[in-house]
C-alpha positions in Angstrom: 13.2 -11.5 -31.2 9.7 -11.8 -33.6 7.5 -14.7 -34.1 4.8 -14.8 -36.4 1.9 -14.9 -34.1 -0.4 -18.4 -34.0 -4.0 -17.4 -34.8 -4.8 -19.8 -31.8 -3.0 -17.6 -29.3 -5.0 -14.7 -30.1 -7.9 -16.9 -29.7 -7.4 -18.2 -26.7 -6.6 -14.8 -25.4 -9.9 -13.3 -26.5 -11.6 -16.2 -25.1 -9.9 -16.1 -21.3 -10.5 -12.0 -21.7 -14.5 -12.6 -22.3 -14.6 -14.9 -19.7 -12.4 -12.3 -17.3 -14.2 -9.7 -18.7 -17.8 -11.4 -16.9 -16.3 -12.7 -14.0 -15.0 -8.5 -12.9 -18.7 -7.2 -14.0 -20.5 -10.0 -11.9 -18.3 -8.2 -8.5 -19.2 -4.8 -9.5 -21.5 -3.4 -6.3 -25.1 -1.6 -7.5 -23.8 1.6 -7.0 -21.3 1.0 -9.5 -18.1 0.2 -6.8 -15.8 -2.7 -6.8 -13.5 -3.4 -3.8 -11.4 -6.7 -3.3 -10.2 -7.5 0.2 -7.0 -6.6 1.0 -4.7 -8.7 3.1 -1.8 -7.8 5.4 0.1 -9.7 8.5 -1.6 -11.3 11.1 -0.9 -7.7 13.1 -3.6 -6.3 12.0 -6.1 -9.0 13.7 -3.5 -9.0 16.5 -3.5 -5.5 17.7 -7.7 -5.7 17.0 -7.9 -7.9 19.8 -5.3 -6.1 22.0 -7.0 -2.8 21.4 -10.5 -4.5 22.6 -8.6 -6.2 25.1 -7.8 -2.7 26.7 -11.0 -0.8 25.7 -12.9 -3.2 27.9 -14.8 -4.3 24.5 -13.4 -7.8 23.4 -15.9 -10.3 22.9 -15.9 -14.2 23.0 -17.4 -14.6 19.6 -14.7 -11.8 17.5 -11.7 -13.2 19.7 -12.7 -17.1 18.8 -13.1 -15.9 14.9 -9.6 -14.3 15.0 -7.8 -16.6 16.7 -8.6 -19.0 13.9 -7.5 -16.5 11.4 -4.2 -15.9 13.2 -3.6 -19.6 13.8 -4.4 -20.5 10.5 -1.5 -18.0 9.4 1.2 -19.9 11.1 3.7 -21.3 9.8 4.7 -25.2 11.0 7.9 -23.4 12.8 5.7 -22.0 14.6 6.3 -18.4 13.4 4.7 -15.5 11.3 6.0 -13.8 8.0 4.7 -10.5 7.0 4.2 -11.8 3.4 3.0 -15.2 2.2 5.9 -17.4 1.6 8.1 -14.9 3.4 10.6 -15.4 6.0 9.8 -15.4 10.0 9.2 -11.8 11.4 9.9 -11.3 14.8 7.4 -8.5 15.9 4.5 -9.8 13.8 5.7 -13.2 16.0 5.0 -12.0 19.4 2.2 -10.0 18.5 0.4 -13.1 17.2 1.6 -15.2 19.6 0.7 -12.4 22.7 -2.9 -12.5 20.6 -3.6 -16.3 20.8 -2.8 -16.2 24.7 -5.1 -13.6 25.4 -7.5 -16.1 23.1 -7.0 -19.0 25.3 -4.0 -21.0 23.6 -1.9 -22.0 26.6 1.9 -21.6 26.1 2.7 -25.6 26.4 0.4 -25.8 23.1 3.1 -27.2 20.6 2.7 -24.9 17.9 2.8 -22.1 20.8 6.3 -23.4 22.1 8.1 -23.2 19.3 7.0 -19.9 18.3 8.6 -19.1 22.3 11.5 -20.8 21.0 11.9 -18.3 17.8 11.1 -15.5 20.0 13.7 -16.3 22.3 16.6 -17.3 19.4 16.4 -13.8 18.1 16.5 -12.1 21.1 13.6 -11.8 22.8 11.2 -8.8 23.2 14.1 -6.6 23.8 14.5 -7.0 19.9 10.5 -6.5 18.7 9.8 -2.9 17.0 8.7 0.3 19.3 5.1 -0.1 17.9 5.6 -3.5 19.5 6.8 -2.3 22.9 3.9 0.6 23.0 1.1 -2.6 23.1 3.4 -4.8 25.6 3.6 -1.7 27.5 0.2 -1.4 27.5 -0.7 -3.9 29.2 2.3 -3.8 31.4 4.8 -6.5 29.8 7.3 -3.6 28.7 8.3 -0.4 31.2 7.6 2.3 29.2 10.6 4.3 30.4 12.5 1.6 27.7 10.6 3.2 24.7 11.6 6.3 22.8 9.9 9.3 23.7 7.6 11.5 21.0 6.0 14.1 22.9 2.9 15.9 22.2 4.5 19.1 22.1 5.4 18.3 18.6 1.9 19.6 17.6 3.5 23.0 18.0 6.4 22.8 15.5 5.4 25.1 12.7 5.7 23.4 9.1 9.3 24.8 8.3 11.2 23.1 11.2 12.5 19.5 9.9 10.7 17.3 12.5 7.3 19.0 12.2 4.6 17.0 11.4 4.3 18.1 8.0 7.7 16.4 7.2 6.2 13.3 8.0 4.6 11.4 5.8 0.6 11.1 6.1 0.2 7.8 7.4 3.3 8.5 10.0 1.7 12.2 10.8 -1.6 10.2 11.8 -0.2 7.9 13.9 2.2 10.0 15.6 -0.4 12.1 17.0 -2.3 10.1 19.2 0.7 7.8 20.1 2.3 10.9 21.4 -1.0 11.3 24.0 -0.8 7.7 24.4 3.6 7.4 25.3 2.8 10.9 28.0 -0.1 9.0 29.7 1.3 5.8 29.7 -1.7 3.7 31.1 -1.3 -0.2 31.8 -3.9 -2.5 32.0 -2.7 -6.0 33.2 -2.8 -9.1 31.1 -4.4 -12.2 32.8 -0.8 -14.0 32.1 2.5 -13.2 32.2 4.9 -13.7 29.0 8.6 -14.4 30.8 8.6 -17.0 28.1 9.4 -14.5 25.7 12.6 -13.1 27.5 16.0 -14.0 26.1 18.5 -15.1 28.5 21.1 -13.7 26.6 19.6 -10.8 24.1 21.4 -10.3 20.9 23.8 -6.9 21.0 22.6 -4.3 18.8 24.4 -2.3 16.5 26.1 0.5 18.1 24.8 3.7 16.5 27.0 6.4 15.0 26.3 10.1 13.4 23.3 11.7 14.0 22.0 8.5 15.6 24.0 9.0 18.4 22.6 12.7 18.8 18.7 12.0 18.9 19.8 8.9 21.5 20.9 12.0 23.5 17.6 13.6 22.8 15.7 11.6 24.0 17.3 11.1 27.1 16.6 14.5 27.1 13.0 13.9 26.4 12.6 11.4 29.2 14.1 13.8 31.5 11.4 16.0 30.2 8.8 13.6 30.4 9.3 13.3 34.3 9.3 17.3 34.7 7.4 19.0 31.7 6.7 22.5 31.8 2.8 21.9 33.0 0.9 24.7 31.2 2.9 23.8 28.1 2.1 20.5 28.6 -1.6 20.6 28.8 -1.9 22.7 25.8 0.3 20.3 24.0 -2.2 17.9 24.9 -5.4 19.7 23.8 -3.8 21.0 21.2 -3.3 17.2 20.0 -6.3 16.2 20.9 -8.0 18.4 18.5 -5.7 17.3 16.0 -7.2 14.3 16.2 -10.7 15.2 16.2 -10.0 17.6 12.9 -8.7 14.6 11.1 -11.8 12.1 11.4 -13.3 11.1 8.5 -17.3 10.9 8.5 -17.0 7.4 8.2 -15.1 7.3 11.7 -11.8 6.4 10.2 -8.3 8.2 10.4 -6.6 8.3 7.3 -8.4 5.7 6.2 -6.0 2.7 7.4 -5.5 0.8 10.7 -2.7 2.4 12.9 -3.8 6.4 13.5 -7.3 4.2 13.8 -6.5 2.1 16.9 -4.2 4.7 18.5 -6.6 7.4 18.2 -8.9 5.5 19.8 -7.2 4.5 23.0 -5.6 8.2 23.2 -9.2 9.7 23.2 -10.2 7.3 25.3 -7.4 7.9 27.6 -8.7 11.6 27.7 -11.5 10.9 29.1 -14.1 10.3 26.2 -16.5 7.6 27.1 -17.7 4.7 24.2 -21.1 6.7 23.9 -19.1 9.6 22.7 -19.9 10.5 18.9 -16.3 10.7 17.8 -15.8 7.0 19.4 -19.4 5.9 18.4 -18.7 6.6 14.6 -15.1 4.8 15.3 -16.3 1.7 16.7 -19.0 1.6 13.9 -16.6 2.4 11.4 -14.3 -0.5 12.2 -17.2 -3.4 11.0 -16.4 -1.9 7.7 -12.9 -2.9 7.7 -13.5 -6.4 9.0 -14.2 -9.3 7.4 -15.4 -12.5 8.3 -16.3 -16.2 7.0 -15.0 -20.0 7.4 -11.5 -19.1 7.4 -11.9 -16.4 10.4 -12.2 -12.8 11.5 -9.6 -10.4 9.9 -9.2 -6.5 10.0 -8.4 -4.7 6.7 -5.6 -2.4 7.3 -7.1 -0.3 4.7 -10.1 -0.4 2.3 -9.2 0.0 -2.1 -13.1 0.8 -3.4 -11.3 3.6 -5.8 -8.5 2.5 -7.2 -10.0 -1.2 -7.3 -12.7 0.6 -9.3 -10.7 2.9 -11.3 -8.4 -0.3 -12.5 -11.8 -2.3 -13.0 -13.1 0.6 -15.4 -9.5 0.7 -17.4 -10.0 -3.1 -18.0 -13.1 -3.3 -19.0 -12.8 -0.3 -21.2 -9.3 -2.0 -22.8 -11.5 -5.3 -23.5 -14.0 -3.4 -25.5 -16.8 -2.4 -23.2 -18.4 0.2 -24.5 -18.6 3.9 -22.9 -21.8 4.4 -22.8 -22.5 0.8 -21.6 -24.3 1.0 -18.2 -21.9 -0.8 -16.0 -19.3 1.9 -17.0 -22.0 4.5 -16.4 -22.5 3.7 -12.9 -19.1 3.3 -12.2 -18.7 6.7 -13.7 -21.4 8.3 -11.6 -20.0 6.9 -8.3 -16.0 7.8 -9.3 -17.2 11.7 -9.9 -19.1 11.6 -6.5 -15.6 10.2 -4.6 -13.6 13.5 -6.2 -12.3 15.4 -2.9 -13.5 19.5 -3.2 -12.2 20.1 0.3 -8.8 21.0 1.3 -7.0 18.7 3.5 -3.0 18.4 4.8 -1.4 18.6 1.1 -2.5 22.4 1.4 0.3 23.4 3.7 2.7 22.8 1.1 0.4 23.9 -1.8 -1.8 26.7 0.1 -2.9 28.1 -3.3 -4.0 24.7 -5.1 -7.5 24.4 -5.5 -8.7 20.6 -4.5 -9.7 18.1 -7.3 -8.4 14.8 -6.3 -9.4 11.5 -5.2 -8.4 8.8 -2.3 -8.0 5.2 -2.2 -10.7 4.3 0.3 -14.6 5.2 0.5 -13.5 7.9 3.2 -10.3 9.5 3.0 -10.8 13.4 2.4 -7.9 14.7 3.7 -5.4 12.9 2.2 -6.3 12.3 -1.4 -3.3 11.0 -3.8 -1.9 11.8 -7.1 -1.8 8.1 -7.7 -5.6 7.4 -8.0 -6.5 10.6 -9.4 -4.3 10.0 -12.2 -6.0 6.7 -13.0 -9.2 8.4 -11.9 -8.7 10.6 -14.7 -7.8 7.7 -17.3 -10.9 6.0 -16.2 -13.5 8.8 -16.9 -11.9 9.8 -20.2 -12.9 5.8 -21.1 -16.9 6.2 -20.4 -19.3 8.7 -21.3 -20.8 10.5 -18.9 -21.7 13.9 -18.9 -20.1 15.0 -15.0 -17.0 13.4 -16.9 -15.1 16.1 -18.5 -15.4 18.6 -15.2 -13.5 15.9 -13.1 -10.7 15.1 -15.4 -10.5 18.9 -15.4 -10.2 19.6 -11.9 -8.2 16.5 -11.2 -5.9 17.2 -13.5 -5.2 20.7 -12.1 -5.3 19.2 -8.3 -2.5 16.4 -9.4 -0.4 18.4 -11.8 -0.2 21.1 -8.8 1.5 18.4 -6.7 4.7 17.8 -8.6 7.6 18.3 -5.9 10.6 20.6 -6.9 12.4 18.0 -8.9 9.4 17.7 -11.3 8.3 14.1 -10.2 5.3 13.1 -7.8 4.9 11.5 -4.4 1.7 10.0 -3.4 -0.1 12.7 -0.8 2.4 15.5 -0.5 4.5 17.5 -2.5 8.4 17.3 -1.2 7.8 14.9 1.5 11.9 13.9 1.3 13.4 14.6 5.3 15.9 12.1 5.7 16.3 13.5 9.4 12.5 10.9 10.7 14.1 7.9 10.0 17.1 8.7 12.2 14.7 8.7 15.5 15.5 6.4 18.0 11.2 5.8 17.9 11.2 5.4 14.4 12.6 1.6 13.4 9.6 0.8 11.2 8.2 1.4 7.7 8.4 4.3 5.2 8.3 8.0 7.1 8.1 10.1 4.3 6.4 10.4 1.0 9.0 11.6 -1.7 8.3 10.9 -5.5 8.4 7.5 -7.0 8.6 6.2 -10.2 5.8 3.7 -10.1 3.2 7.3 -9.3 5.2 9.7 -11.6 4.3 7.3 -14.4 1.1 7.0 -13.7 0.7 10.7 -14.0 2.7 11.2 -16.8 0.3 8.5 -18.5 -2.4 10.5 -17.5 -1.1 14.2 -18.7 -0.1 12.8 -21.9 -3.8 10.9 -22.8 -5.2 14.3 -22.0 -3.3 16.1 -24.6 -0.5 17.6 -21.6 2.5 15.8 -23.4 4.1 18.8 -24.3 3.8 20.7 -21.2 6.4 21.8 -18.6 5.0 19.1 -16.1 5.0 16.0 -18.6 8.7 17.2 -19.6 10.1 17.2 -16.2 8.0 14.2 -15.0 9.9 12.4 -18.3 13.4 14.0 -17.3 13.2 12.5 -13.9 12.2 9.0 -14.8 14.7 8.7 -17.7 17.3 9.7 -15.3 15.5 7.0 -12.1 16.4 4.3 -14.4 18.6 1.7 -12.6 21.2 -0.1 -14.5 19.8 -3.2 -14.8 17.0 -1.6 -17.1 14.2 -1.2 -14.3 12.9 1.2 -12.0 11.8 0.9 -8.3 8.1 0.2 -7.5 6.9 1.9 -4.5 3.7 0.9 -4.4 3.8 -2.7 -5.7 6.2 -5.4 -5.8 8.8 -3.8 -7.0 10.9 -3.6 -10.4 7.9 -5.5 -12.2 5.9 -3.3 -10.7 7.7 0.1 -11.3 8.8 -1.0 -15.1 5.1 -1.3 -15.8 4.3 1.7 -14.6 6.8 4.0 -16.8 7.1 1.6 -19.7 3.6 2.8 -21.1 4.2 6.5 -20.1 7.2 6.8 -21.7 5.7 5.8 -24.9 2.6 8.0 -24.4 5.3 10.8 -23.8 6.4 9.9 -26.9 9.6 8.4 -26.1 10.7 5.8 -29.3 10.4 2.2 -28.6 14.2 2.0 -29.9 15.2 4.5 -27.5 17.6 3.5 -25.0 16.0 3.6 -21.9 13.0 1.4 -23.6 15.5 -1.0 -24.9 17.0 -1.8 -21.6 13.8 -1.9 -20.0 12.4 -3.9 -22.2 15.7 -6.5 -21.9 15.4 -6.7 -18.6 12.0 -7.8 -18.4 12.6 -10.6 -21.0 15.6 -11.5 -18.7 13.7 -12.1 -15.8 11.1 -14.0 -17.4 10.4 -17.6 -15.8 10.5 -20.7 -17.7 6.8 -21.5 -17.4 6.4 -18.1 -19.1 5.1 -15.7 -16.7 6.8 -13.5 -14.3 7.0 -12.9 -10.2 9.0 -10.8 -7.8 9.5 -11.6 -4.4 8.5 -8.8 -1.5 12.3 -9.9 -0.5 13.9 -7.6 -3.3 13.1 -4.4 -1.3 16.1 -5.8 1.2 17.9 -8.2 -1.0 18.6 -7.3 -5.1 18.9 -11.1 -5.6 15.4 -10.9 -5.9 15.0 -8.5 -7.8 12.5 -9.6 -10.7 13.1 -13.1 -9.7 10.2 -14.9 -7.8 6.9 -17.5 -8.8 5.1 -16.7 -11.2 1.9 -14.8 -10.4 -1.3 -13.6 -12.4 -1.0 -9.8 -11.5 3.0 -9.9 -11.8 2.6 -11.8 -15.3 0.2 -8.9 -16.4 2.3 -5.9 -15.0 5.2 -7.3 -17.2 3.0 -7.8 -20.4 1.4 -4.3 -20.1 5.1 -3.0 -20.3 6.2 -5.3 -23.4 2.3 -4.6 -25.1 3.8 -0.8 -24.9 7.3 -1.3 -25.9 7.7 -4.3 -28.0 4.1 -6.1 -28.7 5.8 -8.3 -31.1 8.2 -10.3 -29.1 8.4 -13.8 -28.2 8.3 -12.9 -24.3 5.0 -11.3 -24.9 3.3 -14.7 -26.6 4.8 -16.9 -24.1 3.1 -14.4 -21.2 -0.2 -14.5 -22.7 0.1 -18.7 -22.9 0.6 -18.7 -19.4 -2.4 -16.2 -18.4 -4.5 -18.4 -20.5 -3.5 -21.3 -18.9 -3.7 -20.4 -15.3 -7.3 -18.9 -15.7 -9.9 -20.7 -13.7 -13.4 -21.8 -15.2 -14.9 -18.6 -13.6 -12.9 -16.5 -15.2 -10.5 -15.3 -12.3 -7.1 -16.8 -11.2 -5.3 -17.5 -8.1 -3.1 -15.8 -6.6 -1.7 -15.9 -2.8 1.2 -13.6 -3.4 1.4 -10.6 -2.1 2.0 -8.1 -5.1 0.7 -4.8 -2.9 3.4 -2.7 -0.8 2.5 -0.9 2.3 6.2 -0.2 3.8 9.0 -1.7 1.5 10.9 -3.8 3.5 8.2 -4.2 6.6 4.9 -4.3 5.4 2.7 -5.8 2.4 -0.4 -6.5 1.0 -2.8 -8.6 -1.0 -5.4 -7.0 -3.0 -7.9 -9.5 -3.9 -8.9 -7.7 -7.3 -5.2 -7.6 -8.7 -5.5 -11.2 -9.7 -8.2 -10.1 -12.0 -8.1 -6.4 -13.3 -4.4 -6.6 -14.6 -4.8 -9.9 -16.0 -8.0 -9.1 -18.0 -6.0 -5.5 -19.1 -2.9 -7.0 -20.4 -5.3 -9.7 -22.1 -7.2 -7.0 -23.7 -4.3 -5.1 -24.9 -2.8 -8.4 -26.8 -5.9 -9.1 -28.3 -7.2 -5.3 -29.6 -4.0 -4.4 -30.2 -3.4 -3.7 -34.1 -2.4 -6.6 -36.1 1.6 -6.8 -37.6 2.2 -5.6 -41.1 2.9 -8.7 -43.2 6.6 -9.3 -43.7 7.4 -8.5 -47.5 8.2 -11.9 -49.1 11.3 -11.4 -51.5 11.1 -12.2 -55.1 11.0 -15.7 -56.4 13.4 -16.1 -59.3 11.1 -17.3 -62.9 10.5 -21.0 -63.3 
């Protein structure tokens, strides 16, 4: 459906896009940077003071300032979600609770007993995640002879076998390493309270486990067998061998991969080895972390990772969509400091793609070894936007880098190429998040976006990359967002490729997409999706309506059918949700980590997709005039 489009829409777009427009440029940092916050579950702050807690380091002031931020994160049932507005999550629930008792909060505290009561109604710690029962065990709550073995030996398994560490995803790869030194050693370090409270008298059965299931259970029996008589030469070179591992893989700013877990396990398991806190390697981590933390009235909280590039690269899009000039100095200095992030050193994508030559960029400030194809391919839509003359040799090389990463079936993953073993998952240690890394629509887009602005529509890689999405699409019209939550997500991601790709807008595919998106539109006018449709396709588009979710939906229709009613009524409701300063609120979490386990909340989403999808409505080209028919003489 058409509508002839009220002058005072556009108007009031092009008024809440100016005032957008000043409120992203007043964040941008002097060297050109912009980087929300991102959010996750209270874990984060929980296993920061658990880690301190057994490094000897925890202080009264950082365990008083994240106690408040954890507390304040309950819910009145006394429990924990892992998204806001989500339901009760059992792991992030002890965790939090195991936090504010080593923070003083005695177990008769109200709040505290009925988060005792939750633990106990779904079954107790015997029911929490492994990662969970590695930090009870550390601190001697858990017997680690209950927790499923990964031995350091796994360091050895060359590329090609299925449970090498190259099958893993990056983020699993990181943080299997140093929990492998960490489950062999198995140190304890008593708490100053015991946490019988938590025990179910009668634990919930679990599901009995058929298959291949059944077989690694045997294995690791095998493994624990194993683990009480190793083969001792084998052993200690399995445990040097992972310990350099882990010294490779540290990035200058003292991180590991850039996020939280390889972080805090790499830490105790060098630790463990016998490094002391003096040590360089430790020094730089234990700097690095102050980085990741932030704190103010509302209390202490650990980033589980940091977004400077693609916050930036979005930022640049946005402001280049509203009209900002290239040459304009803002989008000069962002420029300069994108081309200085490009990656020219080889990292872990090289064992798949030895002869690629590097070229692409990460998500955080320091991430070399894992760059994506994700940010470089908006990396590479940013810097054709501004002039700058380092420009045209980084869309060159990161082009090459990110085209070079297309898997087999023609579509992309995020840091590897072919990262699809379904055999990870099946490990009795493995019972949270995403383990690999295989292509997703949501990324493919993205590059396929990014080929086709750069004159690549008619190449091999664009054609496949537009094969495999036309054939991802569900039947409901949508496809799957990795990356963010979820359909609204993924539809906005291919929508405007497919077009660039030059796909009709009365194509098929479009057509349903673009139906299915009007479909799930709310009544107010905007759009939301909650993290719940990665478990639960009742959810599926369906949600409150948010600022970022509004604007992924719009950017799809502005690409597929500008001139609809859906799009109007969208743009009303950005208008109307925009604060005085220019931003919105949003408390959603819109940002995936691990569907179905973990999420996130980037603090700049609220504003760099609203101001794009505003920008796009108000530059795009005005409708023809509809041909009045003849009026009859007299």
């Amino acid at each position: 459906m058409t509508v002839t489009e009220t002058p005072s829409t556009r108007e009031r777009a092009a008024a809440a896009m100016h005032r957008a427009r000043e409120a992203l440029l007043s964040l941008q940092s002097p060297e050109g940077w912009w980087a929300g916050e991102v959010e996750t579950n209270v874990t984060m702050e929980a296993q920061d003071l658990l880690m301190r807690e057994f490094l000897g380091i925890r202080t009264l002031r950082a365990t008083q300032d994240t106690a408040r931020w954890i507390r304040s994160r309950q819910r009145e049932d006394g429990t924990w979600t892992n998204f806001h507005g989500g339901p009760p999550n059992l792991s992030t629930t002890v965790e939090a609770y195991v936090a504010l008792r080593l923070a003083g909060y005695p177990q008769s505290d109200p709040p505290m007993e009925r988060a005792a009561e939750y633990i106990r109604q779904s079954g107790g710690l015997e029911h929490v995640r492994v990662f969970t029962k590695v930090w009870l065990a550390l601190f001697g709550v858990w017997d680690w002879r209950r927790i499923p073995i990964m031995p350091p030996e796994v360091v050895f398994l060359p590329s090609w076998v299925p449970l090498s560490l190259y099958r893993w995803a990056y983020w699993a790869r990181q943080t299997i390493v140093p929990l492998s030194i960490v489950m062999t050693l198995r140190p304890v370090r008593e708490l100053p309270f015991r946490l019988d409270e938590l025990r179910s008298p009668q634990p919930v059965p679990k599901a009995p486990l058929r298959g291949i299931g059944r077989i690694f259970t045997c294995l690791d029996r095998v493994l624990h067998r194993y683990h009480d008589r190793p083969i001792g030469r084998l052993r200690r070179a399995a445990l040097r061998r992972a310990e350099e591992w882990i010294l490779a893989r540290q990035e200058k700013d003292g991180c590991w991969g850039g996020i939280q877990p390889p972080w805090v396990y790499s830490m105790i398991a060098l630790t463990l080895l016998g490094y002391p806190h003096e040590h360089p390697v430790l020094a730089r981590a234990f700097a690095g972390l102050d980085r990741y933390t932030v704190t103010d009235s509302r209390g202490r909280r650990f980033q589980s990772c940091t977004s400077p590039v693609w916050d930036t690269v979005l930022a640049v899009i946005a402001l280049a969509d509203s009209g900002t000039q290239p040459d304009d100095a803002a989008l000069v200095r962002a420029a300069r400091w994108i081309i200085d992030e490009q990656i020219h050193t080889y990292g872990d994508w090289r064992v798949k793609r030895p002869a690629l030559l590097p070229g692409g960029w990460a998500f955080e400030f320091d991430n070399d070894i894992y760059p994506d194809t994700d940010d470089t391919a908006e990396a590479v839509l940013a810097l054709s936007r501004v002039r700058h003359p380092g420009a045209a040799d980084a869309i060159r090389t990161g082009l090459a880098w990110m085209t070079g990463m297309a898997s087999r079936n023609g579509a992309f993953g995020a840091f590897d190429a072919d990262n699809t073993s379904t055999l990870c998952a099946q490990l009795p240690f493995c019972d949270f998040g995403a383990l690999t890394d295989p292509p997703s629509a949501d990324v493919t887009g993205h590059v396929l976006e990014a080929l086709c602005a750069h004159g690549r529509r008619n190449t091999p890689a664009a054609q496949r990359a537009l094969d495999w999405l036309l054939d991802q699409q569900d039947e409901r019209g949508s496809w799957y967002g990795r990356w963010g939550v979820n359909h609204l997500y993924g539809t906005s991601s291919v929508l405007p490729a497919l077009l660039a790709a030059g796909v009709a807008p009365r194509h098929p595919a479009v057509e349903r997409a673009v139906a299915m998106l009007q479909t799930c539109q709310n009544s107010d006018g905007g759009w939301g999706e909650d993290c719940r449709s990665y478990t639960d396709p009742a959810w599926i588009g369906r949600g409150p309506s948010t600022p970022s979710q509004t604007a992924w939906a719009l950017i799809a229709l502005l690409a597929a059918d500008p001139a609809s009613e859906s799009v109007e009524r969208g743009i009303t409701w950005l208008t109307q949700q925009q604060r005085r300063d220019g931003n919105w609120d949003e408390d959603a979490f819109t940002g995936t980590g691990f569907p179905g386990d973990m999420y996130l909340h980037y603090d700049m989403y609220r504003l760099t997709y609203p101001l794009t999808a505003l920008a796009r409505f108000v530059n795009r080209p005005s409708p023809a005039p509809t041909p009045q028919a003849p009026q009859p003489p007299g």
